[in-house]
N, C-alpha and C positions, 0 to 999 in steps of 0.2 A: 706491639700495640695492635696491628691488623691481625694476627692470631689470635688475640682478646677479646678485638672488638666482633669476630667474624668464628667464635670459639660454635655456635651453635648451628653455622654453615657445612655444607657437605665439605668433604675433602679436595674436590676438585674446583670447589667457587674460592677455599683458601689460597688454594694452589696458584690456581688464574688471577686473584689478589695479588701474590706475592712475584710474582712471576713477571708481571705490571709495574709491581713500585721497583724494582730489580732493575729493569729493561730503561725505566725513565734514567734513572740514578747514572745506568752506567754510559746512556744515549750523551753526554755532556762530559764524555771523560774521552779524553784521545785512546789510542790503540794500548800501550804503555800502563796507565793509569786503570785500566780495567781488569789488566791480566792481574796486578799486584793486589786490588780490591776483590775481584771473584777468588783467588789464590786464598786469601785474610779470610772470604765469607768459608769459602770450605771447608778452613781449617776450623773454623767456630760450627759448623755445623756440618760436620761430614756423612750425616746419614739425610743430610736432605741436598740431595743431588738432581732435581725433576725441576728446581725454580730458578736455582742457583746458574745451572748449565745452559736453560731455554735460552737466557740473557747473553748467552757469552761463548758464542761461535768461533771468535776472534780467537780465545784464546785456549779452545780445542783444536783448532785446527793448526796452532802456533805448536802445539802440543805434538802433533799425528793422532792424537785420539779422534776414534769411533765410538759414540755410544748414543744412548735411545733418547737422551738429551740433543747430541747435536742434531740427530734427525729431528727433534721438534724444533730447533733453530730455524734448518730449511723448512721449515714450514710459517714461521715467523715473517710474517711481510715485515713488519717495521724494521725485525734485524735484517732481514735482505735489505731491505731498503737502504739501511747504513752501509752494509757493506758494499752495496752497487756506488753511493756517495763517496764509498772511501777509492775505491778503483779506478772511478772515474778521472781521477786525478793525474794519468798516466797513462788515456785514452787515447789514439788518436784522433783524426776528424771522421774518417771513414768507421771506424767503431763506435765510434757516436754514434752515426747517423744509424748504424744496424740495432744499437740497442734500445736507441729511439723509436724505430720501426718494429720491434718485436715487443716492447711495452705501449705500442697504439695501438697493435692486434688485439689487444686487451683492455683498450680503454684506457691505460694509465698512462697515457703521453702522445702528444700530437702525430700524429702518424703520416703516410703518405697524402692522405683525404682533407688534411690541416695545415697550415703555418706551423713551422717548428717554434720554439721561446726564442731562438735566436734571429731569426727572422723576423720576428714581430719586434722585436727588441730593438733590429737594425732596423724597422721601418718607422715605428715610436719615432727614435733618434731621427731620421731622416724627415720628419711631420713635426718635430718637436712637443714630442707627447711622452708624460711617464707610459711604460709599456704598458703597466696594468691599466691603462686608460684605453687602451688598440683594443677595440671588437676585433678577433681572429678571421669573423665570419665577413665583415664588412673591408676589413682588409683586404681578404683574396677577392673581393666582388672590384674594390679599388686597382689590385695589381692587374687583374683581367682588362681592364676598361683601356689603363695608363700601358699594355703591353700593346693591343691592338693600335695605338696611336703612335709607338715607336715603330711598329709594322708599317705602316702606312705610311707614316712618316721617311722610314728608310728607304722605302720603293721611289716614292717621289722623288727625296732629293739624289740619290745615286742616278735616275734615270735625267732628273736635271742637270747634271756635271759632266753626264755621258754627252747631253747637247752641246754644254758648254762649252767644254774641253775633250773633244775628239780625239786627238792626239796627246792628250794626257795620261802620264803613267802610273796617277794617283787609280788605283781599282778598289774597289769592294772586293772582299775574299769570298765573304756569306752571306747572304742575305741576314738581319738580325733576328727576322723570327724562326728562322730554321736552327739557327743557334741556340736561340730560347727552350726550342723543341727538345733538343739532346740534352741541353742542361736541365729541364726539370723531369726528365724521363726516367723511371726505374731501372734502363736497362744503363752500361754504359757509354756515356754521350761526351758531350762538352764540358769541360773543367769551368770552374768557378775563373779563371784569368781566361781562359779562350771567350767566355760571354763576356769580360771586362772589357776586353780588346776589342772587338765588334762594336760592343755600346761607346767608345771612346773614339773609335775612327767615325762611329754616325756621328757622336757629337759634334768633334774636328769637324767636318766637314759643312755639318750644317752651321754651323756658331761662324766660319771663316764664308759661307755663303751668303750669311745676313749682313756681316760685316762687308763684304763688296758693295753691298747696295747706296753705300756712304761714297765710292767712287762715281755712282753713274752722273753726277751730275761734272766733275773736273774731264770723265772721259765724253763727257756729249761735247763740253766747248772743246774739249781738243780736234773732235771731229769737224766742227763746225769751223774753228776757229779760221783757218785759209779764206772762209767766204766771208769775212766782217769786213766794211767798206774799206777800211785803211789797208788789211792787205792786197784788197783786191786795186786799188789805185797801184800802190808801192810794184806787185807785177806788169800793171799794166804800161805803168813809165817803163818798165824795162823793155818792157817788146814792143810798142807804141811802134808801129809804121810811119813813115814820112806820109806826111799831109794828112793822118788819121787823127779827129779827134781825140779826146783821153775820156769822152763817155763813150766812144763807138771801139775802142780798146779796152777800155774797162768790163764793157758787156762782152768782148770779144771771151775776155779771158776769163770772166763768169762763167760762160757756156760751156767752156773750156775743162772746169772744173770743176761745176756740177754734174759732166758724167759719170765722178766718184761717189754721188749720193746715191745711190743706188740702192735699196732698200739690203738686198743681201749681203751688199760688202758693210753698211751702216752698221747690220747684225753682226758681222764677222769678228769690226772690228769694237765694238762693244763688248762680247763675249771673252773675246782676245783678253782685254784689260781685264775685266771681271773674272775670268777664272785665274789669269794671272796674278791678280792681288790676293785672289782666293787661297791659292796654292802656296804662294810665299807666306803665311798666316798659319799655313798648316804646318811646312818646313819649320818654321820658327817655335810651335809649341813641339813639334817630335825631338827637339834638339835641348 
């Protein structure tokens, strides 16, 4: 029919006609299914080898054959393009990401200077957004904004546990942006689990930091508690001198024991509990 309809067309707008409905026909046929169908067409048409062959790289090359057809195959984006679709199937992650990088030097797929699909994919999901909904470009302006804040974030609170807990043997390994750094860097850096483990020990840390703060008010009466009237009487009967009142022994033993209030031991022993319950919270989620 398109030889009929396209009989007063030059030879090569036929060609390029044919060559098209060929290429669609076989695009929806597995590997299998094409060799036996191009195999059928040659045999009905063996002197037209130029339409038959542009379509079916697959199964010249199944073949070992060379000829001026399969060279117009590699020239075929759509058939490259399947066959990159079919390969890809037994990629790793690291040839991924190269053939991903040499189809953005050319404009056909997000390159280093973009969000890859699957990054925008994991961040969709993580926003709860179809992907084809994530602007790529507002996205990195997002991830720039939310990494500076884990930055900052991490510096504080590592330098606050350093106050806290002096003698603790919970450390920071890396700073989290420096981590960031090697993991988005072209050269090779930090693996995708070394930036997990950094973002997961800031989390730990900071999530078991907030949660102390639910302690400060059981540890302020613990501190305080020796100075409530009743214990302070309950001491003072015990040491109570011969002929000493029980208000001039009472205050005795006030005085006695607010020189533990002391602003630095107060902090000491505040931070004590707080990092302590801190720390126990982190033990508990590493286990």
């Amino acid at each position: 029919m398109i030889q009929t309809d396209l009989a007063d067309q030059a030879e090569e707008v036929r060609e390029a006609h044919l060559r098209d409905e060929i290429g669609h026909a076989i695009a929806k046929m597995v590997p299998e299914e094409r060799r036996v169908f191009l195999a059928a067409l040659q045999e009905r048409f063996p002197a037209w080898e130029s339409a038959a062959s542009s379509a079916a790289a697959a199964h010249a090359e199944a073949e070992g054959v060379t000829s001026a057809s399969d060279r117009r195959e590699l020239r075929d984006p759509i058939f490259l393009a399947e066959r990159l679709a079919e390969a890809s199937k037994g990629m790793s992650e690291r040839e991924r990401e190269t053939v991903l990088a040499v189809l953005g030097r050319a404009g056909l797929a997000p390159s280093g200077d973009g969000p890859g699909a699957a990054s925008c994919g994991a961040l969709a999901e993580a926003v709860g957004l179809e992907a084809e909904r994530v602007d790529a470009g507002r996205a990195m302006a997002a991830a720039a904004e939310l990494l500076q804040v884990v930055d900052r974030l991490d510096q504080l609170a590592w330098s606050t546990w350093k106050q806290m807990a002096p003698k603790s043997t919970l450390r920071r390994r890396e700073a989290v942006g420096k981590t960031l750094a090697r993991f988005v860097s072209t050269e090779e850096g930090a693996s995708k689990a070394q930036l997990g483990e950094d973002l997961e020990r800031f989390r730990q840390l900071t999530a078991a930091m907030l949660s102390s703060f639910s302690r400060v008010g059981p540890l302020a009466h613990q501190i305080v508690a020796p100075f409530a009237p009743e214990e302070i009487s309950r001491f003072a009967r015990q040491e109570k001198k011969m002929l000493e009142s029980m208000e001039v022994a009472c205050w005795r033993k006030y005085q006695e024991l607010a020189g533990s209030l002391e602003r630095g031991t107060v902090e000491a022993e505040m931070f004590k509990g707080l990092s302590g319950y801190a720390e126990s919270l982190i033990s508990g989620a590493g286990r």
